[in-house]
C-alpha positions in Angstrom: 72.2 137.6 143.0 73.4 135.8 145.9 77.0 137.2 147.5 78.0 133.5 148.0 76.3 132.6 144.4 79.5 132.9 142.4 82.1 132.0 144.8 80.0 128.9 144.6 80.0 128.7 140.8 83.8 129.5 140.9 84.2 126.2 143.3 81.9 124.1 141.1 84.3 125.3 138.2 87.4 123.9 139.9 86.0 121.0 141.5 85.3 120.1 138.0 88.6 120.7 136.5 90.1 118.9 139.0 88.4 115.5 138.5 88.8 115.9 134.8 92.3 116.1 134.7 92.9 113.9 137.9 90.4 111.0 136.0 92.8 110.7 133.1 95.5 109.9 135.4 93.6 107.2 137.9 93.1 105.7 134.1 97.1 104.3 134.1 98.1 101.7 136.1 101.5 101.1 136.8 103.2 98.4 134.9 106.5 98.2 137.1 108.6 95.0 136.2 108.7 92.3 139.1 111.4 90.3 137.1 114.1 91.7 134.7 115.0 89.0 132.6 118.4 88.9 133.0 120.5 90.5 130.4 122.8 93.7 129.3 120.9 96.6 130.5 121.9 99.5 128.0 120.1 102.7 126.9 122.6 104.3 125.3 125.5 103.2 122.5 128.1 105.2 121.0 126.6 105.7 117.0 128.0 107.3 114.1 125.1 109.6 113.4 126.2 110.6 109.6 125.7 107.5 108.3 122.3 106.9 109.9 119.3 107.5 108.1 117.0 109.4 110.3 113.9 109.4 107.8 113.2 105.7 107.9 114.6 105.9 112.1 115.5 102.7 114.1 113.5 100.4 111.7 115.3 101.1 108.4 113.3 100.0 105.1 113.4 97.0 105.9 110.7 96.6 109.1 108.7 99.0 106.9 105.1 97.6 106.9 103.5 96.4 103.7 100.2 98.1 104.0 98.8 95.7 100.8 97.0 93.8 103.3 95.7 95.0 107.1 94.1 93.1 109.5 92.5 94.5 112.7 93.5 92.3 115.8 92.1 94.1 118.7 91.8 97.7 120.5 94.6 98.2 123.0 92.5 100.1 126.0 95.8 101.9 127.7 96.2 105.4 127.2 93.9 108.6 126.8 94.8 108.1 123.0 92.7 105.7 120.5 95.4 102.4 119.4 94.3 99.5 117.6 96.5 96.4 117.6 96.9 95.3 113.4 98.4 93.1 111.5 100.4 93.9 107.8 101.1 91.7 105.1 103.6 90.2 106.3 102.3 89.3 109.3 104.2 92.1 111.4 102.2 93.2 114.7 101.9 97.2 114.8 100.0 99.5 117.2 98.5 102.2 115.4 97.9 105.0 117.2 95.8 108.3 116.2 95.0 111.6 117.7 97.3 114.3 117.9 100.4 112.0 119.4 101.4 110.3 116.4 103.3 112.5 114.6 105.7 114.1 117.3 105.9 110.7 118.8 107.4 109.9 115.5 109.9 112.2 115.4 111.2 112.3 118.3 111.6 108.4 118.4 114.0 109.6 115.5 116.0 112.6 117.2 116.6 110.2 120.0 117.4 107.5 117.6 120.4 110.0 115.7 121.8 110.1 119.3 122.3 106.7 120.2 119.3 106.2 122.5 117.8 102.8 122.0 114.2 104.0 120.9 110.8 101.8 119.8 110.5 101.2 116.2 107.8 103.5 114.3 106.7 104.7 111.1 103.8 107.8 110.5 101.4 106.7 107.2 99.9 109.5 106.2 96.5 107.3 105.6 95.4 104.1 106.8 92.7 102.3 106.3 91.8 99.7 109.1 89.0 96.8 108.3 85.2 97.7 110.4 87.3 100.8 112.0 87.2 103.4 109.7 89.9 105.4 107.0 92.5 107.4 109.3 95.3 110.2 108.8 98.2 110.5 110.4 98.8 107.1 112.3 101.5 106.1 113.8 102.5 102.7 113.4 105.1 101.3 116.2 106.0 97.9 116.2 105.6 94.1 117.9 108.3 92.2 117.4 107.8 88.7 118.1 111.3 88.6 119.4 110.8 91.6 121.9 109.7 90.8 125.3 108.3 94.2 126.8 109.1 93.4 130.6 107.4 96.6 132.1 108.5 99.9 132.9 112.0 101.6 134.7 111.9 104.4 137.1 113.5 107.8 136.3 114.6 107.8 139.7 115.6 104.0 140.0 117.4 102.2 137.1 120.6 100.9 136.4 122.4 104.0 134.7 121.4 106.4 137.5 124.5 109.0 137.9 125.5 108.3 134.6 126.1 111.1 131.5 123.6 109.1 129.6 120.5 109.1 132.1 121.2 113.0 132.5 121.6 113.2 128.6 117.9 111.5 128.3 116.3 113.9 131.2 117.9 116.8 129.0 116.4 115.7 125.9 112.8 115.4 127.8 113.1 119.5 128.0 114.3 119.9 124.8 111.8 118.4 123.4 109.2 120.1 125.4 107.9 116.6 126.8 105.5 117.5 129.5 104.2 113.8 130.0 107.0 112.7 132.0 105.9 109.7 134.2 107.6 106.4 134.9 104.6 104.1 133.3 105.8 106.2 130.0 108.8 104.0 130.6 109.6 100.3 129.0 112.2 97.9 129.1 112.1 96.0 126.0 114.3 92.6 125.9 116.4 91.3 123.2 118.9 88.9 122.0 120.1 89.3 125.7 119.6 92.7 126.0 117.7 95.4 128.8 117.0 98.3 126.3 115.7 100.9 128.6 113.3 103.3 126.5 110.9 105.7 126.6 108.1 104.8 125.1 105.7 106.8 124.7 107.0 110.3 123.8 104.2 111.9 122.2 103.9 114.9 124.7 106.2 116.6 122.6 107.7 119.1 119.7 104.7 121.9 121.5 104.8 123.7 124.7 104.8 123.2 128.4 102.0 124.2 130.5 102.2 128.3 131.7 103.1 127.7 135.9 104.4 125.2 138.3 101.0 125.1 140.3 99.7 121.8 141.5 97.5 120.2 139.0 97.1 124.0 137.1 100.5 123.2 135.3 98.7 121.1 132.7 97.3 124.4 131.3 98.8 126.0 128.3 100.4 122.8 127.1 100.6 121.7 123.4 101.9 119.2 121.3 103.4 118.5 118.1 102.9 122.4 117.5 106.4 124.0 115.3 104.9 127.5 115.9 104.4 126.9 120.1 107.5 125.1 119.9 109.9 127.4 118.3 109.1 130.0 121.0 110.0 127.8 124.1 112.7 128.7 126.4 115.3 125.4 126.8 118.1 126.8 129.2 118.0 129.7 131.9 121.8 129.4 132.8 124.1 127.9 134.5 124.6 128.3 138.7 127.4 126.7 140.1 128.9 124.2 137.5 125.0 122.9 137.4 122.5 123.6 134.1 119.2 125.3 134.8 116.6 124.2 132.6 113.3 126.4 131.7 111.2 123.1 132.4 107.7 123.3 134.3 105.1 121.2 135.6 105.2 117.6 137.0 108.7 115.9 136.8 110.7 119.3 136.9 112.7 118.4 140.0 114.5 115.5 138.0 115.9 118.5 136.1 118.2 119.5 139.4 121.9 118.4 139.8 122.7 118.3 135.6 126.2 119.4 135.3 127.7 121.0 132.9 130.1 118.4 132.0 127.0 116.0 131.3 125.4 118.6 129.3 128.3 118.9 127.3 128.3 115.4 126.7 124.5 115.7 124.9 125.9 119.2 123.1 128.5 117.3 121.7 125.9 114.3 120.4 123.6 117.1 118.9 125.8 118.8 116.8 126.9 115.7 114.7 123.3 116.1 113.0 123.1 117.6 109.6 120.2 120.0 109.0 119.3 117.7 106.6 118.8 114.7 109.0 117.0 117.3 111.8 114.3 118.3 108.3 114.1 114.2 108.0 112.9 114.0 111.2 110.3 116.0 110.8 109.4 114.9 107.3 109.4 111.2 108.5 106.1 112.5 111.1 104.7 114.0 108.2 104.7 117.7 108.2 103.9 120.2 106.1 106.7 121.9 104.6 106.2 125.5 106.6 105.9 123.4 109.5 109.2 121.2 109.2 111.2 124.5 108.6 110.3 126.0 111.6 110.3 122.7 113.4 114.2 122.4 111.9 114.9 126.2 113.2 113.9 125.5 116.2 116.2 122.2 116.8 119.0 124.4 115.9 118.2 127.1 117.7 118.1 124.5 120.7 121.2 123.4 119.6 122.7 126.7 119.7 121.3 127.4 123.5 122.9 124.5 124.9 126.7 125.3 123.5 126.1 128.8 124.6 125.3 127.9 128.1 128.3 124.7 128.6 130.4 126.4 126.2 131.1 129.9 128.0 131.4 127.6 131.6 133.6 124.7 130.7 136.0 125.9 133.4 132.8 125.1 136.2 132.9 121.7 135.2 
């Protein structure tokens, strides 16, 4: 064999890696708003998170579909994950997606949603059936209100609430929740009755593990999703230097982790800690878990929980 035969290989390897994961990406295409309607922008309101019911999420039972009758409208061709645009009984619009996504993505559309983040609207059916497409499990349904305009996406680094407690509280939450996919076309501003929500809306790169290093491209290894036994392990917080939070986050988007302060991180500690354990388990029973799964998914919340009021709790006087 050849000196230069597996050097060779070893290139071929990499050269293939890298168009893999580099495809996926040249896939999105940025959906950046050119016009705002004009309107309230908010993305956060105050809540009082007993009273909310975190099983059912921002829909309630009442914008449950009524899966007596489904109709297939189209397949929506964005994303690396399969989504078919249906119809319910009552004429609702849903996107149902499948694949891996759908359950994380449910809850933490409701963890975000017990906070007083304005969230999508989205229910996990254990079972669907869609007409000429095929019996699936495990599908996430999010909704299409007629009312909703969905005006494109925000900018984690440009938007109206930059500086603001809330903004930092939402880039916190992105590492608690392990959410690795952390790109602006992830973003949406949905408008209604006069309103800017600004959401993220796709938050199904969660609830698993980051990738193992910070290397170009080579960060995407190691990462799961929607895994309680990979999730349970991560590391949230490595301290705090100087009145500022250090968060264990890797990979792409890790710099908009700098500059949190403890005051800010308060702030989200404070938010946390008004969920019950028995909302945090309905959060993870709403996405359809098995039981051993939402106990250690529930474990690991508080466990999270517990990190951050160790870490803004012994250095209030920094803030």
């Amino acid at each position: 064999m050849s000196r230069y035969q597996i050097p060779h290989r070893a290139a071929i390897y990499v050269l293939l890696f890298l168009s893999l994961v580099t495809s996926g990406y040249a896939q999105k295409k940025s959906r950046t708003a050119e016009t705002i309607p004009s309107g309230r922008a908010v993305m956060w309101e105050p809540v009082d998170t007993r009273t909310l019911d975190l099983y059912e999420g921002p829909g309630g039972g009442e914008m449950k579909p009524d899966l007596s009758s489904i109709k297939f409208i189209k397949e929506e061709k964005r994303g690396h994950n399969k989504k078919f645009r249906i119809s319910d009984a009552n004429g609702r619009v849903w996107i149902a997606k499948l694949g891996s996504e759908a359950q994380p993505e449910t809850a933490a559309v409701r963890l975000l949603y017990g906070l007083g983040y304005k969230t999508e609207i989205n229910y996990l059916i254990p079972s669907l059936t869609i007409p000429g497409k095929g019996t699936f499990k495990n599908v996430r349904l999010e909704a299409r209100p007629s009312d909703v305009k969905r005006a494109g996406e925000w900018k984690w680094r440009s938007n109206p609430f930059v500086g603001s407690k809330e903004l930092q509280g939402l880039k916190i939450m992105m590492v608690f929740m392990t959410n690795w996919d952390l790109l602006d076309l992830q973003n949406e501003i949905l408008h209604q009755d006069g309103e800017n929500q600004y959401v993220v809306s796709d938050l199904g790169a969660t609830f698993g593990k980051l990738g193992n290093n910070n290397l170009p491209i080579f960060f995407r290894l190691g990462r799961k999703t929607g895994s309680a036994k990979h999730y349970i392990k991560t590391r949230f917080v490595k301290g705090v230097e100087r009145g500022e939070v250090k968060f264990a986050f890797k990979g792409k988007g890790r710099s908009l982790m700098k500059g949190i302060t403890v005051a800010e991180a308060r702030w989200l500690s404070n938010l946390l800690n008004k969920l019950s354990e028995q909302q945090i388990r309905d959060i993870f029973r709403a996405a359809n878990y098995a039981p051993g799964d939402v106990d250690l998914f529930t474990q690991a919340v508080k466990k999270k929980i517990d990190e951050l009021d160790r870490a803004v709790g012994t250095n209030l006087a920094l803030n």
